[in-house]
Backbone as CSV, one residue per row, in Angstrom:
resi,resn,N_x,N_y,N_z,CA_x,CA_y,CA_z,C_x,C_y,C_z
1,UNK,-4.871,5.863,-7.309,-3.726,6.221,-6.510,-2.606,5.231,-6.821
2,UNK,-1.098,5.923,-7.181,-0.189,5.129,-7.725,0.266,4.477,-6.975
3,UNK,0.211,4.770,-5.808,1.178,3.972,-4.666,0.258,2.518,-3.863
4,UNK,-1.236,2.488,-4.410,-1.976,1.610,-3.993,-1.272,0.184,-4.917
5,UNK,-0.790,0.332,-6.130,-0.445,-1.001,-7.007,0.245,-2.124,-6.367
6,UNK,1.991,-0.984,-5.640,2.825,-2.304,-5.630,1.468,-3.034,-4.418
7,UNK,0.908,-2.542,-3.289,-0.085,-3.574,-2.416,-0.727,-4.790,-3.093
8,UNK,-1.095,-4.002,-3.929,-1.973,-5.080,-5.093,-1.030,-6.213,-5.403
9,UNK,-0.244,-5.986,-5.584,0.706,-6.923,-5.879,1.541,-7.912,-4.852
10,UNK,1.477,-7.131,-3.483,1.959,-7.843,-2.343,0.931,-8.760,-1.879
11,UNK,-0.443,-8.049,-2.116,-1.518,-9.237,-2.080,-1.989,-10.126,-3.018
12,UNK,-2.037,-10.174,-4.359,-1.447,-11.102,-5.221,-0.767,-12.402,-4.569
13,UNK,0.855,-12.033,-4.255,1.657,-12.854,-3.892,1.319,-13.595,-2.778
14,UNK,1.065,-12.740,-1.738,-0.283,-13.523,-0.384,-0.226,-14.496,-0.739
15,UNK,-1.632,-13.923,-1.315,-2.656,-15.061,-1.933,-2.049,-16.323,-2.774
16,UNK,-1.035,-16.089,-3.387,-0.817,-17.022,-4.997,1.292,-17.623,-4.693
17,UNK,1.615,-17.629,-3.573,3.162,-17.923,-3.433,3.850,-18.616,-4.184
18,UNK,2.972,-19.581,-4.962,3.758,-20.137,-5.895,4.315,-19.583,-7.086
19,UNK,3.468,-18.573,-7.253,3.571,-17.647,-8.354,4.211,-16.646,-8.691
20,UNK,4.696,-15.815,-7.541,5.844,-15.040,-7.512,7.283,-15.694,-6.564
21,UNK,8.147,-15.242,-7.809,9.624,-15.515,-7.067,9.598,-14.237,-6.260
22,UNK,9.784,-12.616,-6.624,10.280,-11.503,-6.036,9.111,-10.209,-6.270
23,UNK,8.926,-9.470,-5.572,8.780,-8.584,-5.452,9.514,-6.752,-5.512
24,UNK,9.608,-6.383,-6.780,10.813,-5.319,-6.089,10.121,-3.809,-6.851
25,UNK,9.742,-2.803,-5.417,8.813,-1.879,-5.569,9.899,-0.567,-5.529
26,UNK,9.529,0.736,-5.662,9.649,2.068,-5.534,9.335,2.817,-5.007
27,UNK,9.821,3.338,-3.822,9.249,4.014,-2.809,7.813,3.752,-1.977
28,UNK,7.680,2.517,-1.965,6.345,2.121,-1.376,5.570,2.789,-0.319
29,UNK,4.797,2.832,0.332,5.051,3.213,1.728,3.944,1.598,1.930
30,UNK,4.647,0.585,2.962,4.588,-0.504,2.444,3.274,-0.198,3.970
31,UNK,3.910,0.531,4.936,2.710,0.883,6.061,2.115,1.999,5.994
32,UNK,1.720,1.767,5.491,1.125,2.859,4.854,1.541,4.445,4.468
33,UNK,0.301,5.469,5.135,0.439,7.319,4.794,0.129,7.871,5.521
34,UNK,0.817,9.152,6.034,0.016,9.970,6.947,-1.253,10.104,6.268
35,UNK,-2.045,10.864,6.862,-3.673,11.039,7.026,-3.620,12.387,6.065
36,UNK,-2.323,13.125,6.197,-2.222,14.394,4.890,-2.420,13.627,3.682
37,UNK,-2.275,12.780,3.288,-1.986,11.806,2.195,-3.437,11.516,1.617
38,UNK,-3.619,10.970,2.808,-4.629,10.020,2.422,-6.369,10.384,3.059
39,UNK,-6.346,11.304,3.816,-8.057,11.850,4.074,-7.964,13.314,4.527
40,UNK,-8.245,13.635,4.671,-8.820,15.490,5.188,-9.449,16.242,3.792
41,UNK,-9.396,17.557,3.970,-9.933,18.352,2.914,-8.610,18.959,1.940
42,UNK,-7.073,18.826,1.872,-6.563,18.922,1.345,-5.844,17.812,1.125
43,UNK,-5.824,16.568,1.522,-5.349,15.366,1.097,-5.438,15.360,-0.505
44,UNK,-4.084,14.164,-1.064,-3.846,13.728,-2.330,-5.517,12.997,-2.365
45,UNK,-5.713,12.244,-1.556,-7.196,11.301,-2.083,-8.362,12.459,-1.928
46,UNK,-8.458,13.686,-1.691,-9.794,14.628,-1.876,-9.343,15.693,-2.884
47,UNK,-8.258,15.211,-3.268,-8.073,16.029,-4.802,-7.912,15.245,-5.987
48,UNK,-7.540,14.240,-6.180,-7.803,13.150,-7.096,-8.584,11.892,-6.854
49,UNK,-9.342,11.806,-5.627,-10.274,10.571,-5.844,-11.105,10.772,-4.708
50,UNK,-12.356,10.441,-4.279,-13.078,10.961,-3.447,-12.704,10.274,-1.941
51,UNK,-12.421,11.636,-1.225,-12.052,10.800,0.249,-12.070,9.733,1.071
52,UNK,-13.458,9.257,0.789,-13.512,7.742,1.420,-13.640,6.414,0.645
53,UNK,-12.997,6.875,-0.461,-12.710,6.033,-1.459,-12.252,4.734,-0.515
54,UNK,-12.589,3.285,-1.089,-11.859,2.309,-0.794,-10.346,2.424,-0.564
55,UNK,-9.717,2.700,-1.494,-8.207,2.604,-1.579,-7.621,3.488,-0.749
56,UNK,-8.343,4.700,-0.530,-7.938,5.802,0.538,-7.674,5.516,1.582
57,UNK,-8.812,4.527,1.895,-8.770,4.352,3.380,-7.966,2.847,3.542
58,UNK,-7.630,2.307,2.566,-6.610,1.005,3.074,-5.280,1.499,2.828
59,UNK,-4.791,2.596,2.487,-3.604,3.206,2.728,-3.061,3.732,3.824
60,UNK,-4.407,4.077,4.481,-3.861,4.831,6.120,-3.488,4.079,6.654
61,UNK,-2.422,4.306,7.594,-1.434,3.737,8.564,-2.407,3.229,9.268
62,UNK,-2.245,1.734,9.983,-2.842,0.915,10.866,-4.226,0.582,10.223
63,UNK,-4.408,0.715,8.753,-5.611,-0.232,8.544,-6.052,-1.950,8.216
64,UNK,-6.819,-2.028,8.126,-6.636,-3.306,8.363,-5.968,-4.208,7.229
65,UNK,-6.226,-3.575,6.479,-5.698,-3.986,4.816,-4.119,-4.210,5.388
66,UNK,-3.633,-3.276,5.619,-2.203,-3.323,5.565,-1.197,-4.021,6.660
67,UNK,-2.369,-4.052,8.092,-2.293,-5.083,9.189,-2.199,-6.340,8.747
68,UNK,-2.941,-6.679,8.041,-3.226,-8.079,7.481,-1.957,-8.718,6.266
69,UNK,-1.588,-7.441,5.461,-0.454,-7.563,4.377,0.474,-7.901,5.155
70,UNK,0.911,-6.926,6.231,2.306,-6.931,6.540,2.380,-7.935,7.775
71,UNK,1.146,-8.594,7.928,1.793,-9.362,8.842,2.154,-11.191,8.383
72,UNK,2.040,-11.321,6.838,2.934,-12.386,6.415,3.938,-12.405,6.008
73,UNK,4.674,-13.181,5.895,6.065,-13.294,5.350,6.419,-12.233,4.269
74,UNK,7.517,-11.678,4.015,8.158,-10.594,3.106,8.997,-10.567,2.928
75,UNK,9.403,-12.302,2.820,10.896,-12.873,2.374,11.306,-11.910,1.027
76,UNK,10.340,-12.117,0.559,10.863,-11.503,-1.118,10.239,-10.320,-1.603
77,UNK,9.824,-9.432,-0.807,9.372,-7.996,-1.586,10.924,-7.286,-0.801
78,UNK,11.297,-6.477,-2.068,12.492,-5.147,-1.917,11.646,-4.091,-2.353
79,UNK,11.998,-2.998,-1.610,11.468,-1.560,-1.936,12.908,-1.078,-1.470
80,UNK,12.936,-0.003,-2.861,13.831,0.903,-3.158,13.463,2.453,-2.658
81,UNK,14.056,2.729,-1.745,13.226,4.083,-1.250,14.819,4.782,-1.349
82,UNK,14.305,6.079,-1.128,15.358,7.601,-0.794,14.887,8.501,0.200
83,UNK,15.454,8.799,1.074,15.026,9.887,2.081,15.374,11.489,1.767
């Protein structure tokens, strides 16, 4: 799942601050996905990767993965989004 990377990368930086100056993503969804997205029987993750895939489920809104991301500093990640 493409939109799991820039995370990877916000946790990277977490982890490693010395190491990144900036962060600057593309349409992230930085809190995650609706649940269309990311679990049921027509979800993006039960048509390209199996539903309870790891990554599936740290994409859904309020998981802990992303509780835990977004609740350090984010001085320096930009996401470029469009509505």
């Amino acid at each position: 799942m493409q939109l799991f990377f820039p995370m990877i990368n916000r946790e990277y930086a977490r982890n490693n601050p010395k190491n990144v100056n900036k962060i600057i993503t593309l349409g992230t969804p930085n809190y995650g996905v609706e649940t269309v997205y990311s679990g049921g029987e027509n979800s993006l993750c039960s048509q390209f990767r199996y539903e309870n895939d790891l990554e599936c489920n740290e994409m859904k809104i309020g998981s802990n993965f992303l509780k835990t991301l977004n609740s350090h500093n984010r001085t320096n990640v930009y996401t470029i989004s469009g509505v």
